[in-house]
Residue frames relative to the residue before (quaternion, step in Angstrom):
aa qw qx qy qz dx dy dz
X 1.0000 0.0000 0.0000 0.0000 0.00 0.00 0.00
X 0.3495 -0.7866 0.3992 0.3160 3.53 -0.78 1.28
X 0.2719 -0.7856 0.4288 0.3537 3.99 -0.34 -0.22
X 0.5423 -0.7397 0.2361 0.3211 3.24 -0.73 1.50
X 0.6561 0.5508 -0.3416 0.3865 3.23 1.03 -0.56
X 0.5985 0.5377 -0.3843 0.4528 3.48 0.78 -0.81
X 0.6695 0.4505 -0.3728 0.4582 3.72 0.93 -0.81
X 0.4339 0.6178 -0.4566 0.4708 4.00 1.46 -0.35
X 0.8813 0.3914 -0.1136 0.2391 3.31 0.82 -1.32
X 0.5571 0.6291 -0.2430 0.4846 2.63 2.06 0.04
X 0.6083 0.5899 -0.1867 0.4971 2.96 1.56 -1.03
X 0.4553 0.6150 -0.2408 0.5970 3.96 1.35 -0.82
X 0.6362 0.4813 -0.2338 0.5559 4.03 1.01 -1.03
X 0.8271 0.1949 -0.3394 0.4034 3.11 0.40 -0.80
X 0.4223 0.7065 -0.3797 0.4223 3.94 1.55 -0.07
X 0.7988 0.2789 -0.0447 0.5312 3.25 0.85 -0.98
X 0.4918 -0.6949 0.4716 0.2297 3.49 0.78 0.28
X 0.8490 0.1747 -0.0013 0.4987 3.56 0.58 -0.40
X 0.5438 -0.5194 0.5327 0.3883 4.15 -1.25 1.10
X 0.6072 0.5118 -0.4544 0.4035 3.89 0.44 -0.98
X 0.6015 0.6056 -0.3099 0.4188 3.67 0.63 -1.97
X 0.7736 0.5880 -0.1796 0.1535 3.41 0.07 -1.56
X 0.4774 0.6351 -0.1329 0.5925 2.76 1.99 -1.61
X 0.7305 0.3667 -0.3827 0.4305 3.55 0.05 -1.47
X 0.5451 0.5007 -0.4894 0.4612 4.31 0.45 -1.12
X 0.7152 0.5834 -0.2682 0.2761 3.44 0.18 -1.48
X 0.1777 -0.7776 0.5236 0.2994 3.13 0.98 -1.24
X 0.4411 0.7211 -0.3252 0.4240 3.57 1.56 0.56
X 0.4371 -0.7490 0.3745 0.3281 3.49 -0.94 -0.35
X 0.6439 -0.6203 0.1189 0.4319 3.11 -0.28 0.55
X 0.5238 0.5735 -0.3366 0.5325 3.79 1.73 -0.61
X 0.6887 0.2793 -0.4310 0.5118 3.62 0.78 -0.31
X 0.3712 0.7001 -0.5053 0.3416 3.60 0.54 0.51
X 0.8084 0.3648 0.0571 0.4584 2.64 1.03 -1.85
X 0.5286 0.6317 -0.3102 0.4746 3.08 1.23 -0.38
X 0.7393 0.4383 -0.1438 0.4906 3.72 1.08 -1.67
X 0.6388 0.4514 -0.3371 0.5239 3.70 1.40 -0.62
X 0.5685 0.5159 -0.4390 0.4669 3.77 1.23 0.26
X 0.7356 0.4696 -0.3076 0.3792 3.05 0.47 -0.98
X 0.7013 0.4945 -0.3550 0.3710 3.57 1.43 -0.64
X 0.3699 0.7650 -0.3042 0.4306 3.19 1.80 -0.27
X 0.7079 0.4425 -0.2594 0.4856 3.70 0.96 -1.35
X 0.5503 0.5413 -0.3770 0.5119 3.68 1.39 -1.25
X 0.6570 0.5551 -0.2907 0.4192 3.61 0.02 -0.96
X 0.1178 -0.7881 0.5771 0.1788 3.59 1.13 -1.16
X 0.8100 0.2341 -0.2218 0.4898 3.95 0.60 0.51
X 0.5320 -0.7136 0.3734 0.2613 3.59 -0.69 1.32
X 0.0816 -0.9023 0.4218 -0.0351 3.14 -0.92 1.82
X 0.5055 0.5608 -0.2517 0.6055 3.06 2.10 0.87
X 0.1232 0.7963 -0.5894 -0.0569 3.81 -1.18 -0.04
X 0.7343 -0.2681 0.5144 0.3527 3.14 -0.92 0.80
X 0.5099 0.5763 -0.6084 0.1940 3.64 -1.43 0.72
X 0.8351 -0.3442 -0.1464 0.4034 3.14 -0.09 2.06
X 0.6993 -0.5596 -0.0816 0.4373 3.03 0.40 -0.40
X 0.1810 0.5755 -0.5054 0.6169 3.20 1.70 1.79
X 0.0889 -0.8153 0.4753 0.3186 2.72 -1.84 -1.03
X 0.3459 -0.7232 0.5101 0.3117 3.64 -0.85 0.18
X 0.5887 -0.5841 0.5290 0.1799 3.29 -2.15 0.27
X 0.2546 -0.7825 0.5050 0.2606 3.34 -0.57 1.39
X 0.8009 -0.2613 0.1482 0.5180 3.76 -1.79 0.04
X 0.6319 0.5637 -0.3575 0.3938 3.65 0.93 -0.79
X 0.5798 0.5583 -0.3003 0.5118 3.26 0.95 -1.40
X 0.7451 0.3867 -0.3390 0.4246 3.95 -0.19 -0.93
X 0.6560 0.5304 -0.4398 0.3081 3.60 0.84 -0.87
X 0.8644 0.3325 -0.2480 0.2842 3.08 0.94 -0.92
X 0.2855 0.7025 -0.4594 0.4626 3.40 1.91 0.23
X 0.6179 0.4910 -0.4099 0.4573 3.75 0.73 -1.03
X 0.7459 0.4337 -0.2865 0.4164 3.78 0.38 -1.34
X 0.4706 0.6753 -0.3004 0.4819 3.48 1.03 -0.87
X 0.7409 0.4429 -0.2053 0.4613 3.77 0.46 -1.46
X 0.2909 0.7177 -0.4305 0.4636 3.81 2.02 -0.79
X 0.8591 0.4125 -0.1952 0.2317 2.15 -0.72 -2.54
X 0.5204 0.7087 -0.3127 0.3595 3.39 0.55 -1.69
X 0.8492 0.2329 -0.2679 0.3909 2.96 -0.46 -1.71
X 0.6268 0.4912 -0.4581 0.3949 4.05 1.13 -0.87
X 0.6220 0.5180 -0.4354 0.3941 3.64 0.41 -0.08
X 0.6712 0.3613 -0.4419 0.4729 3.55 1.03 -0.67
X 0.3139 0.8155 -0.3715 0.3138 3.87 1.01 -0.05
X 0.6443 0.6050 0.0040 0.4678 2.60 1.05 -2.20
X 0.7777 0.2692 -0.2405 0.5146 3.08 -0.06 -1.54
X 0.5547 0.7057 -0.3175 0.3058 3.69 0.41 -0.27
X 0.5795 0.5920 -0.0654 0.5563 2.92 1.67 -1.83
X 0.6176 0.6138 -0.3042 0.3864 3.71 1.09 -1.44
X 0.6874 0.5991 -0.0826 0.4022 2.75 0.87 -2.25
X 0.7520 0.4212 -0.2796 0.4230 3.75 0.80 -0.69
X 0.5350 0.5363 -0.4004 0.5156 3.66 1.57 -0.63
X 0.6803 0.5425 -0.2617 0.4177 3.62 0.69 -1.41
X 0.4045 -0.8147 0.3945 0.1302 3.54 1.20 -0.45
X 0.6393 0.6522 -0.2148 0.3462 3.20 1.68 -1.05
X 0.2977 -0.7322 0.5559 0.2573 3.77 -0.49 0.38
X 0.2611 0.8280 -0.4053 0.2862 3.60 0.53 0.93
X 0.5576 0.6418 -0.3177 0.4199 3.57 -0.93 -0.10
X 0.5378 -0.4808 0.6267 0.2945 3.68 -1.80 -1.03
X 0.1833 0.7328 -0.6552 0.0087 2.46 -0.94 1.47
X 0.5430 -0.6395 0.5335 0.1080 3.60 -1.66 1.47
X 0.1264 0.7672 -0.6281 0.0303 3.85 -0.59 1.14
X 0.2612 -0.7404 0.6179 -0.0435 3.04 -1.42 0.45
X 0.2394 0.7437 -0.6181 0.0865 4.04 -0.10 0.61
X 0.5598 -0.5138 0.5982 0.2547 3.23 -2.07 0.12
X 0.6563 -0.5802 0.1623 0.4542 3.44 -0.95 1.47
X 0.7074 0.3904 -0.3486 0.4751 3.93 0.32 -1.15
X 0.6007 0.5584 -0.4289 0.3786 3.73 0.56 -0.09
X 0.6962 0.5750 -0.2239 0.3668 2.89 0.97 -1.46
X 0.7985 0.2939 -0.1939 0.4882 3.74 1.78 -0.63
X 0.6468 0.4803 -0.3649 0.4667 3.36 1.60 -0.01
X 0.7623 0.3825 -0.2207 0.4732 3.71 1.31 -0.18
X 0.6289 0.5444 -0.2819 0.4782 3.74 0.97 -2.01
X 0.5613 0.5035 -0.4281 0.4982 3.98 0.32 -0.31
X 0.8026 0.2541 -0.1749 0.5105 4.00 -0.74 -1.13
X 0.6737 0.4202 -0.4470 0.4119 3.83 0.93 -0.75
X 0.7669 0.3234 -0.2734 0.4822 3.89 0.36 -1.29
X 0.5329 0.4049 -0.5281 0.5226 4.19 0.72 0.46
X 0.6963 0.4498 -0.3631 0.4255 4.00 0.77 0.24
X 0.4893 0.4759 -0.3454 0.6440 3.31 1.67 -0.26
X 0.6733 0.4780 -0.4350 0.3592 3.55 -0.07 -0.80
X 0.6875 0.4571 -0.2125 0.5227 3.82 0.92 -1.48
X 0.8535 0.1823 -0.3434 0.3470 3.70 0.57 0.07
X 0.6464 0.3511 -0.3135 0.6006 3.46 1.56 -0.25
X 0.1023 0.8247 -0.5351 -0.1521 3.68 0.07 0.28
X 0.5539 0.6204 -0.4076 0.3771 3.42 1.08 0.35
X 0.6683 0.5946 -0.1584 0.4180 2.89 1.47 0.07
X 0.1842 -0.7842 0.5869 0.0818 4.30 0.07 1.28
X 0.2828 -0.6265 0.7027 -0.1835 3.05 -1.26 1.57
X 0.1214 0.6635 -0.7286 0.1191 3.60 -0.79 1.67
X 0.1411 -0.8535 0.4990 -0.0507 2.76 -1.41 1.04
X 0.0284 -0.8678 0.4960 -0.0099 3.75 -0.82 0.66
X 0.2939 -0.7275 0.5141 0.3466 3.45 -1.12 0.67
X 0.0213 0.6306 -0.7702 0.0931 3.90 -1.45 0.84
X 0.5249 -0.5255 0.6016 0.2938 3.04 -2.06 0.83
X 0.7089 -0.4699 0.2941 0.4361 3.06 -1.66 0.11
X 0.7862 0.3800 -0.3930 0.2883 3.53 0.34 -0.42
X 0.3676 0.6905 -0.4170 0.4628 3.15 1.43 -0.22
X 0.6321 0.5822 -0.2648 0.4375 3.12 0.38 -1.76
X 0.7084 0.5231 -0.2783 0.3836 3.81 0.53 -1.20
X 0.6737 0.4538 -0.2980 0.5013 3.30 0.81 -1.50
X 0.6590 0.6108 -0.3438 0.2728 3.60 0.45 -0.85
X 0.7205 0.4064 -0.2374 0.5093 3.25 1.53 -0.37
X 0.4585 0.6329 -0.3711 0.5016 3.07 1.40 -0.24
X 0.8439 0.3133 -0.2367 0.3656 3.09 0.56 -1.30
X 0.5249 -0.6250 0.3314 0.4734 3.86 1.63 0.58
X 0.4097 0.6243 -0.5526 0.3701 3.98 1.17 -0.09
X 0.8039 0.1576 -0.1631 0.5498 4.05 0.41 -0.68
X 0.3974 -0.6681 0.5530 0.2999 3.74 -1.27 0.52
X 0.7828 0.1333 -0.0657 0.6042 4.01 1.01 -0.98
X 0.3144 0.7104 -0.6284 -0.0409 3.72 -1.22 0.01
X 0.5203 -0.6341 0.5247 0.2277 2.98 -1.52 1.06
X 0.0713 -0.7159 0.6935 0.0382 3.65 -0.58 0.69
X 0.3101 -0.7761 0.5358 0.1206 2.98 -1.76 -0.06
X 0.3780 0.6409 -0.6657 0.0560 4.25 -0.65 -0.80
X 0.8434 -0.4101 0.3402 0.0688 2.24 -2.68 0.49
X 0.5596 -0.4685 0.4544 0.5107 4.13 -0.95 0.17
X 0.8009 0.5133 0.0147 0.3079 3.16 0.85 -1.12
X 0.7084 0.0701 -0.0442 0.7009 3.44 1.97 -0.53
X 0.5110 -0.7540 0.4109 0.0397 3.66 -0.35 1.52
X 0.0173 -0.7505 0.5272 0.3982 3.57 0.67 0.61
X 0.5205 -0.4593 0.5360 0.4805 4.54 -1.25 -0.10
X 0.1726 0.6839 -0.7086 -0.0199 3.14 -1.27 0.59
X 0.7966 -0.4402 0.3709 0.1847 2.95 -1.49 1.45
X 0.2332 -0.7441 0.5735 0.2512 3.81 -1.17 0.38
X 0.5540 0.4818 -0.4740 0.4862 3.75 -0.70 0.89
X 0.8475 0.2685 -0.2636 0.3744 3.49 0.95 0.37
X 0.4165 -0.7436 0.4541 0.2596 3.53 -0.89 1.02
X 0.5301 -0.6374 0.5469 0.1171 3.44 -1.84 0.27
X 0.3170 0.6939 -0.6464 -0.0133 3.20 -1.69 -0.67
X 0.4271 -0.7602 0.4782 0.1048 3.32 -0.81 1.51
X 0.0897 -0.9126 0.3927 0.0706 3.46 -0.69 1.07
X 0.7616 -0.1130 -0.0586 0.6354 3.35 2.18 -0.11
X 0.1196 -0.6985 0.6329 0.3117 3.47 -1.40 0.06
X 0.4244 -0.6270 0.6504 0.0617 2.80 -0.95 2.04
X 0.1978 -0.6390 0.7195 0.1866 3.86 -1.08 1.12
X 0.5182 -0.5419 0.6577 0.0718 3.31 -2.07 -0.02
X 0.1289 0.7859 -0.5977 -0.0916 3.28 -1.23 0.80
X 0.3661 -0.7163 0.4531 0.3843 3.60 -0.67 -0.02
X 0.1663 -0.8720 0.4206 0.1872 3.60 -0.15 0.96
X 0.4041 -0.7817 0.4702 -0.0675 3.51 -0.80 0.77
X 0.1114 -0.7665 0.4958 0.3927 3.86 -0.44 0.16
X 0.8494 -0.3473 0.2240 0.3283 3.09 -1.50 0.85
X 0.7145 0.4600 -0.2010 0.4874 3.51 1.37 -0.72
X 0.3594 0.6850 -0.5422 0.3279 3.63 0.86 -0.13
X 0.6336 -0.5429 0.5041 0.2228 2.88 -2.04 0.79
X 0.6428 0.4360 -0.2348 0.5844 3.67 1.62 -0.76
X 0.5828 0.6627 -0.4234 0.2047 3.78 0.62 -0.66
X 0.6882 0.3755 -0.3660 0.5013 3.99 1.25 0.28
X 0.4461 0.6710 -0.5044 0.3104 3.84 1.35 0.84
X 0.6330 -0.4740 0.5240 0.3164 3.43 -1.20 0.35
X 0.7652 0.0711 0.2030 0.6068 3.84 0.35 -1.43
X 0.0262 0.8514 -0.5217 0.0470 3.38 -1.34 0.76
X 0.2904 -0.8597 0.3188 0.2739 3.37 0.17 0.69
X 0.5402 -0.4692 0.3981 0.5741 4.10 -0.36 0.11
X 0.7521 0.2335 -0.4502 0.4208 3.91 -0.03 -0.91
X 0.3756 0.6457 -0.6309 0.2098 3.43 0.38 -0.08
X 0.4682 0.8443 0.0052 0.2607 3.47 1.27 -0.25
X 0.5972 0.6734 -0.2943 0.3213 2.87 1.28 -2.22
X 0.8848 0.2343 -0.2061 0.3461 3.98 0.14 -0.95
X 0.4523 0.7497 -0.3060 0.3738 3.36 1.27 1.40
X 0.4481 -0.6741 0.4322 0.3975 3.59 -0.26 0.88
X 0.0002 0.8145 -0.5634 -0.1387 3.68 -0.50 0.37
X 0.3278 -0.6356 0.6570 0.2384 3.90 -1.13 1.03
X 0.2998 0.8045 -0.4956 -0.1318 3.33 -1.26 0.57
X 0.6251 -0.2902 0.1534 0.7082 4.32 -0.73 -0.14
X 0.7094 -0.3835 0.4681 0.3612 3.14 -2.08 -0.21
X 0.5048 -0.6741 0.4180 0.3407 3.16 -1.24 0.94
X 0.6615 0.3714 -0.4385 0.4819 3.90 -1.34 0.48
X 0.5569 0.4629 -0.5013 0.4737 4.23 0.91 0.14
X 0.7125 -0.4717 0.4722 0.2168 2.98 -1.79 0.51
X 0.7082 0.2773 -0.3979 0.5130 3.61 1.03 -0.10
X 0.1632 0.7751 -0.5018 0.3474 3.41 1.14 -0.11
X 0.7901 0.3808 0.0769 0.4741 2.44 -0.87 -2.64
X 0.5831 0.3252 -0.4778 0.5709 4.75 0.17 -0.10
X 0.7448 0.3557 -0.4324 0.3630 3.54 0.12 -0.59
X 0.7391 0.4441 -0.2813 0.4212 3.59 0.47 -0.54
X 0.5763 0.5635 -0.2418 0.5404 3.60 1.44 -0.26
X 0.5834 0.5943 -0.1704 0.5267 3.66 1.53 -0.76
X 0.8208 0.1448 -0.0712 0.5480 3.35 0.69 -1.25
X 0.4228 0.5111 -0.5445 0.5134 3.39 1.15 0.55
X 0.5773 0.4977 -0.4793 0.4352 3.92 0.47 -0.87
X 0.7043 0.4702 -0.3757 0.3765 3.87 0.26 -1.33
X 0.4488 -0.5278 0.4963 0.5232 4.34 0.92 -0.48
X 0.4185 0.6902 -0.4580 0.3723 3.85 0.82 0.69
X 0.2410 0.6904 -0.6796 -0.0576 3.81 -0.80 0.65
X 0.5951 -0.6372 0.4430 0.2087 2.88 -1.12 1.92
X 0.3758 -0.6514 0.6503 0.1074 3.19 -1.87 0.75
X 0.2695 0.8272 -0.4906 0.0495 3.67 0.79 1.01
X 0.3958 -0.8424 0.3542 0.0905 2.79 -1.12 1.71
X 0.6678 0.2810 0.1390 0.6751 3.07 1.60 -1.56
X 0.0972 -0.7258 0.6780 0.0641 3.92 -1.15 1.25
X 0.0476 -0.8283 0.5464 -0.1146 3.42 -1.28 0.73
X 0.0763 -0.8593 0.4119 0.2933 3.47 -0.20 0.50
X 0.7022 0.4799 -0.2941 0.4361 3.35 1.02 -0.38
X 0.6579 -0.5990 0.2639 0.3726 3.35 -0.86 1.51
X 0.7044 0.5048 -0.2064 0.4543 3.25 1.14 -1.92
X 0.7115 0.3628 -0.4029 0.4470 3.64 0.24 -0.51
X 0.3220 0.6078 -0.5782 0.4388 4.76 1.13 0.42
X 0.5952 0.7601 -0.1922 0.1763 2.97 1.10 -1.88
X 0.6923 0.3975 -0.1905 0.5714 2.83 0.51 -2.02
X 0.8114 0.2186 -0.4068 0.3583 3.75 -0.36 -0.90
X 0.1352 0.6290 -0.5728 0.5079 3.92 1.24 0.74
X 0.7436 0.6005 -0.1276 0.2648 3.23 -0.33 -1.49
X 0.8018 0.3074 0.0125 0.5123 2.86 0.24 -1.50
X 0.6613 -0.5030 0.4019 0.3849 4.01 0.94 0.49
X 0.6627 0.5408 -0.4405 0.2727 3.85 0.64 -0.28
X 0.8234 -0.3731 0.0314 0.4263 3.81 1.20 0.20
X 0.7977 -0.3777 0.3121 0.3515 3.28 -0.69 -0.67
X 0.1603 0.7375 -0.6560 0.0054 4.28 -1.28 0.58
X 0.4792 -0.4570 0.6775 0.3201 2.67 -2.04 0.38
X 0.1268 -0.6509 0.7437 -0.0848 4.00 -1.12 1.15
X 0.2069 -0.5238 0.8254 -0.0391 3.61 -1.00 1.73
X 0.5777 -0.6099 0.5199 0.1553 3.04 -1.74 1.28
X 0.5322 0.6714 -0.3118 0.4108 3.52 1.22 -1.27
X 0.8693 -0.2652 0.0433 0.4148 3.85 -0.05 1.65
X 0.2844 0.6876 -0.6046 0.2842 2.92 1.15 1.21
X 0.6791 0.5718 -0.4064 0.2160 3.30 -0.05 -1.11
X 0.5372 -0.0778 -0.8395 -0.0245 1.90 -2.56 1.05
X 0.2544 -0.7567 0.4781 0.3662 3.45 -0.71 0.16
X 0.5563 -0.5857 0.3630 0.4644 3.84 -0.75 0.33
X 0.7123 -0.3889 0.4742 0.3413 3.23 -1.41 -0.38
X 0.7997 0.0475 -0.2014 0.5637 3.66 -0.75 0.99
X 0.4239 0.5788 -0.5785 0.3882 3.58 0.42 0.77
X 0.1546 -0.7059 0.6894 0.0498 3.44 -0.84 0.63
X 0.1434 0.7086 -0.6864 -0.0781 4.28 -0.48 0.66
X 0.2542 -0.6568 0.7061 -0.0736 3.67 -1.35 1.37
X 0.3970 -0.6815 0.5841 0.1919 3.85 -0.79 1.73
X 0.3345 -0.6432 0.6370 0.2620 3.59 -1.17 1.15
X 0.5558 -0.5922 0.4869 0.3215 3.45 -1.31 1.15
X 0.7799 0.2666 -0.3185 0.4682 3.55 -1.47 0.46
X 0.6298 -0.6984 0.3189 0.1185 3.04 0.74 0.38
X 0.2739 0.8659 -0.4160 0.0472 3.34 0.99 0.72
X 0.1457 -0.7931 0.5909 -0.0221 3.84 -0.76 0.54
X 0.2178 -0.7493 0.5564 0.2856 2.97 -1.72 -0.02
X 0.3053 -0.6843 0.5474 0.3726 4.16 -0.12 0.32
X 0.0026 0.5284 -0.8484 0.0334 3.47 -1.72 0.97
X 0.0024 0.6092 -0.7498 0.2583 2.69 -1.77 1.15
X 0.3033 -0.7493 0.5735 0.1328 3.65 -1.27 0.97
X 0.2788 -0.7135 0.6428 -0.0037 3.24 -1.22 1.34
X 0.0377 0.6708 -0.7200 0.1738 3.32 -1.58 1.11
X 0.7200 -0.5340 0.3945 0.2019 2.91 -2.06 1.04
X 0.5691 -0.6498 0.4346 0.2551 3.34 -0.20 1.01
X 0.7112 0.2968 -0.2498 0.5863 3.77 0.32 -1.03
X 0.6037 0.4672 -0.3708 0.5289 3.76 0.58 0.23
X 0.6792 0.5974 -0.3794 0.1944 3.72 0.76 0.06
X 0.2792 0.6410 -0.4553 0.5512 3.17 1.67 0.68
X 0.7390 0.4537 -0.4254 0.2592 3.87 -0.10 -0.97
X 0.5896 -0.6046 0.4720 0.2531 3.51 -1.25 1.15
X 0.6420 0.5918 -0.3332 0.3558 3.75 0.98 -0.36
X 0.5744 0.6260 -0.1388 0.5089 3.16 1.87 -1.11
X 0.7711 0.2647 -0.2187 0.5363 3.44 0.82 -1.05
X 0.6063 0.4069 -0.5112 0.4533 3.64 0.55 0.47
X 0.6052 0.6190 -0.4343 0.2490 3.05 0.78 -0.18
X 0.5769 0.6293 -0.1814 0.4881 3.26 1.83 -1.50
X 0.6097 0.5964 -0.3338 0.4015 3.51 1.29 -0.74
X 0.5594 0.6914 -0.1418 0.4346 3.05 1.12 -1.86
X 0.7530 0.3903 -0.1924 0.4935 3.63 0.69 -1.28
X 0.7420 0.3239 -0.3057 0.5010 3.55 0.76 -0.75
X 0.6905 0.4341 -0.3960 0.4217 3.35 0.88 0.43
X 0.4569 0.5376 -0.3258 0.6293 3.19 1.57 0.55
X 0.6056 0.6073 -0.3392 0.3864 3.67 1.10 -0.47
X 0.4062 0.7979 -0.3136 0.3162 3.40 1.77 -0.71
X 0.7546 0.1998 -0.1469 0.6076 4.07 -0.32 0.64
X 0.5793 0.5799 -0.4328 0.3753 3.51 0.27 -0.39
X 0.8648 -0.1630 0.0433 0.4730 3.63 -0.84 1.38
């Protein structure tokens, strides 16, 4: 008889690629990795590991049953899903996951409203970018995350999972208080071209929208300064060193001498929370989605 967990833990191996990887999803250590992928090894009765520098990989055996394993898995989370909806009860663990400005303009008022009406219910939480945020559910390590992209650039998501839009976050372009543009109504991005511009670290997903955006207009940005946190664009905002794009979604307060001016047409970004499909029955999942869009309320 195979043991379900060991096939959790096998299956986490082959998600992660690595005994180290596995542990971290797991929240285990790495000897009970190794320990539980032996013992399923003896159940199995045929080596499902090898040696492969100084990690390892899964031989033909090893993958077959990671594949069936992933089955089983996903029909058990089915199940429990199925349970959970007869039972009705909002109860249990639930696994969240938002992107930083989510994580302070929504995961606060949404998981202190879960707590006050489901209190049977435990609510962990982490911050991840959006794609992170994606894979994490994919890979069954999280149960909900808010993710995010752009009117204009789609973040990929994966097939086997379901949705549900929860805002369009608008955009301004902030500015110090002195700019030549800081007393307009509306402002367009090239309004721009000969401006120093702060923006995320390079290789994120806003990164790569911001440089894809103002490339489309005949614009190559002049980024001076990277940052990931909205509030710290701000400060060098502030202080005269150049220009951001400032989603409304948990910005506030803004500092002093910051001037933010709405970019005409309306630009935004869409967040919405993603979850395993075969999990979209569980009562923990849809309050949560509720919870959030009822936390979306005032925002921008």
């Amino acid at each position: 008889m195979l043991n379900l967990e060991r096939l959790r833990v096998l299956d986490a191996l082959a998600r992660h690629g690595s005994v180290s990887g596995a542990a971290e999803g797991l929240h285990v250590t790495t000897s009970a990795v190794s320990q539980q992928l032996a013992k399923l090894e003896r159940e199995a009765g045929q080596q499902l590991l090898a040696k492969n520098g100084r990690g390892v990989r899964l031989t033909d055996a090893g993958r077959l049953l990671a594949e069936h394993a992933a089955r089983i898995l996903s029909q058990v989370e089915l199940a429990q899903a199925d349970l959970e909806a007869q039972h009705g009860q909002v109860a249990g663990e639930l696994r969240l996951a938002a992107f930083p400005t989510a994580a302070r303009g929504l995961l606060p008022a949404a998981l202190g409203a879960l707590r006050a009406a489901h209190p049977a219910l435990r609510v962990r939480s982490r911050e991840l970018e959006p794609a992170l945020g994606v894979d994490s559910v994919v890979r069954g390590d999280t149960d909900l995350a808010v993710v995010m992209d752009w009117y204009n650039k789609p973040l990929p998501v994966p097939g086997g999972l379901a949705h549900a839009a929860l805002l369009d976050d608008s955009v301004d372009v902030a500015m110090p208080e002195g700019h030549p543009l800081a007393d307009r109504a509306e402002v367009d991005l090239e309004d721009f071209a000969g401006d120093e511009w702060i923006a995320w670290p390079e290789g994120e997903f806003c990164h790569e929208w911001l440089l894809y955006t103002l490339r489309a207009k005949g614009i190559e940005p002049r980024i001076s300064h990277c940052a990931g946190e909205h509030h710290t664009q701000l400060a060098f905002v502030a202080h005269g060193l150049g220009v951001c794009v400032a989603p409304r979604l948990g910005r506030e307060p803004m500092p002093a001498g910051v001037r933010a001016v709405p970019v005409r047409h309306r630009a935004h970004r869409r967040v919405y929370a993603v979850w395993r499909a075969d999990a979209d029955r569980r009562p923990s999942i849809r309050a949560a989605v509720e919870a959030l869009r009822e936390a979306t309320a005032g925002v921008g």
